[in-house]
C-alpha positions as CSV (number, residue, x, y, z in Angstrom):
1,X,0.0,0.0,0.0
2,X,1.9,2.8,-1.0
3,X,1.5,5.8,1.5
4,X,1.1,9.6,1.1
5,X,2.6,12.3,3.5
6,X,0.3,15.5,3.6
7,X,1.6,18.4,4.9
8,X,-1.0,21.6,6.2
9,X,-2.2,23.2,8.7
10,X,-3.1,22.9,11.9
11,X,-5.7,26.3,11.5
12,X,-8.5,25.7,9.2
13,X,-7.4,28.7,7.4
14,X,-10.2,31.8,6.3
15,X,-11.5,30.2,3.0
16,X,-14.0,27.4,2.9
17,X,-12.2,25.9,-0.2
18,X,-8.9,25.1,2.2
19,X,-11.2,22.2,4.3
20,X,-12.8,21.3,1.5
21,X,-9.5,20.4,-0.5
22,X,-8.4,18.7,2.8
23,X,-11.3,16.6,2.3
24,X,-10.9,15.8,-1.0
25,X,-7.3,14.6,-0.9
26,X,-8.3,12.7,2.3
27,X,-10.9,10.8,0.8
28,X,-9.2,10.2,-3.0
29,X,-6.6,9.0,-0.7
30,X,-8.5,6.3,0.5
31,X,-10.3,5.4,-2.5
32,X,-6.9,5.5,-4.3
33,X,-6.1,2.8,-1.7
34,X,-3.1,4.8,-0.5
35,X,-2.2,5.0,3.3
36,X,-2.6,9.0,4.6
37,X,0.9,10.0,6.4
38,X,0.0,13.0,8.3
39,X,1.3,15.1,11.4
40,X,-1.8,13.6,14.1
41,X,-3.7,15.9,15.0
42,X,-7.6,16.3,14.9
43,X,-8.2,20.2,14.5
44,X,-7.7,22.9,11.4
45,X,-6.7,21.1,7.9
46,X,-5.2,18.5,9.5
47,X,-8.6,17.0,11.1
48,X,-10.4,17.2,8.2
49,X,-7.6,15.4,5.8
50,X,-7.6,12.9,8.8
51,X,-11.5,12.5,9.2
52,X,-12.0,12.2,5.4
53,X,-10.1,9.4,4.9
54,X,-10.9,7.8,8.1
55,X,-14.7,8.3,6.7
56,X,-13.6,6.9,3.1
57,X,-12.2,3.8,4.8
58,X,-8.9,5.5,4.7
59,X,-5.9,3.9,6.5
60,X,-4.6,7.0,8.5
61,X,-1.1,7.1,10.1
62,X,-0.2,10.2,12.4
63,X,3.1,11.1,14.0
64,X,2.4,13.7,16.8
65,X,5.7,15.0,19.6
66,X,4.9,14.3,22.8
67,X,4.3,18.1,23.7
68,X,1.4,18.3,21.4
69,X,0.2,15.1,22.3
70,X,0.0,16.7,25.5
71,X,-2.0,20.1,24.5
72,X,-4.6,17.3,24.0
73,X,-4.2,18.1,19.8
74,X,-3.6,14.4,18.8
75,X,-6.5,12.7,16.6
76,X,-8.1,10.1,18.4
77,X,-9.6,8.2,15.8
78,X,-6.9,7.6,13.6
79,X,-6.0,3.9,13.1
80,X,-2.3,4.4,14.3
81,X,-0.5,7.4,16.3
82,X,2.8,7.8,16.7
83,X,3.9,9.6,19.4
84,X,7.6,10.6,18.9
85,X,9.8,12.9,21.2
86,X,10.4,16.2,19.3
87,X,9.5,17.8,15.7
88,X,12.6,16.7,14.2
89,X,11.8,13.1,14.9
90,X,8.2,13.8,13.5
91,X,9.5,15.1,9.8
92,X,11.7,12.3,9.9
93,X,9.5,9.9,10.6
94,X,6.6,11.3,8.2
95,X,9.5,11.5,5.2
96,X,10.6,7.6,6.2
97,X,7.1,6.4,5.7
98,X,6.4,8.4,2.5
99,X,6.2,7.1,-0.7
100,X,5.1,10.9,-2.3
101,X,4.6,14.1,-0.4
102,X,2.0,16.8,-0.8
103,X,1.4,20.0,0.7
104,X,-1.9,21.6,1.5
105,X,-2.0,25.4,2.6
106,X,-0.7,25.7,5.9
107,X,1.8,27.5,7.8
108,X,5.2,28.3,8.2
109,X,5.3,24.8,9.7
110,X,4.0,23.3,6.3
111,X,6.2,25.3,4.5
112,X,9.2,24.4,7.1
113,X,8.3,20.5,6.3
114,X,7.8,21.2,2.4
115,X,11.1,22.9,2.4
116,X,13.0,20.5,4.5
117,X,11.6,17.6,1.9
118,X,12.5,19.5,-1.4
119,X,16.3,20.2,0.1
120,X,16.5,16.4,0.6
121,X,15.9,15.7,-3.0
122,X,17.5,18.2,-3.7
123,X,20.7,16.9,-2.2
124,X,19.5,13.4,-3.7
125,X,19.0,12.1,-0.3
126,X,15.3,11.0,-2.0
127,X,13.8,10.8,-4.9
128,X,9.9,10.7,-3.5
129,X,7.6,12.7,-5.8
130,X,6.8,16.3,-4.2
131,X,3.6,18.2,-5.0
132,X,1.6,21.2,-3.7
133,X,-2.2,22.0,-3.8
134,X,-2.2,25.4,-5.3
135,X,-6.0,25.8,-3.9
136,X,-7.3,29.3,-5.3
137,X,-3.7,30.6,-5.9
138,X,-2.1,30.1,-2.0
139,X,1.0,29.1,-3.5
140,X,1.0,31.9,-5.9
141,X,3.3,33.8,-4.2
142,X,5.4,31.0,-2.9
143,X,6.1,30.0,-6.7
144,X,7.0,33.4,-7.5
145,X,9.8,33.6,-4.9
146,X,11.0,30.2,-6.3
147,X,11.2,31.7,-9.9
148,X,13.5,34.3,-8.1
149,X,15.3,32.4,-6.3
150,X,16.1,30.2,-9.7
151,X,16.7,33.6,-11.5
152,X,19.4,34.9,-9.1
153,X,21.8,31.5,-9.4
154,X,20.5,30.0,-6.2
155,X,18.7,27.2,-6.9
156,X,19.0,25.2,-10.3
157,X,15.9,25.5,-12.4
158,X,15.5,21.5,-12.2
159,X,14.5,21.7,-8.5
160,X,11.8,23.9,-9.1
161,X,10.4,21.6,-12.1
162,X,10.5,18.5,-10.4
163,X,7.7,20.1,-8.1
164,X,4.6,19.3,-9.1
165,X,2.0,21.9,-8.9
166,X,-2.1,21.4,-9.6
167,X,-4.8,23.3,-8.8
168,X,-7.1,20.0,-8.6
169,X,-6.4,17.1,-5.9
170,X,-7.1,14.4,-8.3
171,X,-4.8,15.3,-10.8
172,X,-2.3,16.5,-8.2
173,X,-2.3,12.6,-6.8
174,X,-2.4,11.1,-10.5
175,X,0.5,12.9,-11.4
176,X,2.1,12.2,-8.2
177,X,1.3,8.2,-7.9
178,X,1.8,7.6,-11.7
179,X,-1.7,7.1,-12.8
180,X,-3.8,8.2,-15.0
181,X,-0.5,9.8,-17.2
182,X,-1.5,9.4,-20.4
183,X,0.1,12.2,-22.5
């Protein structure tokens, strides 16, 4: 069963659209078959990835530190919690287990586990598939600064192609898991 670690937010965010695209990866997820990777806890975009795929028949998988675990944030429905000793051991953990990655809006923590991810490849330390949800422009801005970091010599142009970027969670996850490529 190949597994899926989503990154996004603990908040719920302002727009409506940023639960609802929770959802929808949570439950293509499960129908997909895929096992959800995600950082346990049961509140903002996080809880609603979660719940979707648990509803869906998802298998869900959360890795929560002990500290939050103790602000009473973990999900108690998920099939499996791991409860780990710090954040570092958490995006370790979450990469280890991932077969692809995806990021939902979040965050400077989503951000600070997307970046940490596309530095790995980047060093070649993985070659896991890395995509962002782009729902109603959030990453906008966030691709911009990439351009500009590629235009100014800082970051080859390949490392910024290899992420994929969609506007729609199913075609985000086909691209992601292989299927539905056709050309």
């Amino acid at each position: 069963m190949p597994s899926v670690t989503v990154f996004c937010g603990s908040s719920a965010g302002r727009r409506p659209a940023y639960r609802e695209a929770a959802r929808t990866v949570g439950r293509a997820l499960a129908r997909r078959g895929c096992r959800l990777v995600y950082g346990g806890a049961r509140v903002g975009l996080m809880g609603a990835l979660a719940d979707a795929a648990l509803e869906a028949g998802g298998e869900v998988l959360g890795v929560i530190p002990e500290h939050l675990l103790a602000k009473e944030l973990g999900h108690p429905g998920v099939g499996e919690l791991e409860v780990v000793a710090d954040m570092h051991q958490r995006k370790a953990r979450m990469a280890a287990l991932a077969d692809a990655f995806v990021a939902l809006p979040g965050g400077i923590g989503t951000l600070e586990e997307l970046f940490e991810v596309l530095t790995w490849a980047q060093l070649g330390l993985h070659g896991k598939p890395v995509g962002l949800l782009d729902v109603g422009g959030f990453y906008d801005g966030l691709r911009g600064f990439l351009q500009t970091v590629v235009a100014e010599g800082f970051l080859r142009p390949a490392a910024v192609a290899d992420l994929v970027v969609r506007c729609d969670p199913e075609e985000l996850l086909d691209e992601l898991l292989g299927e539905g490529a056709a050309g």
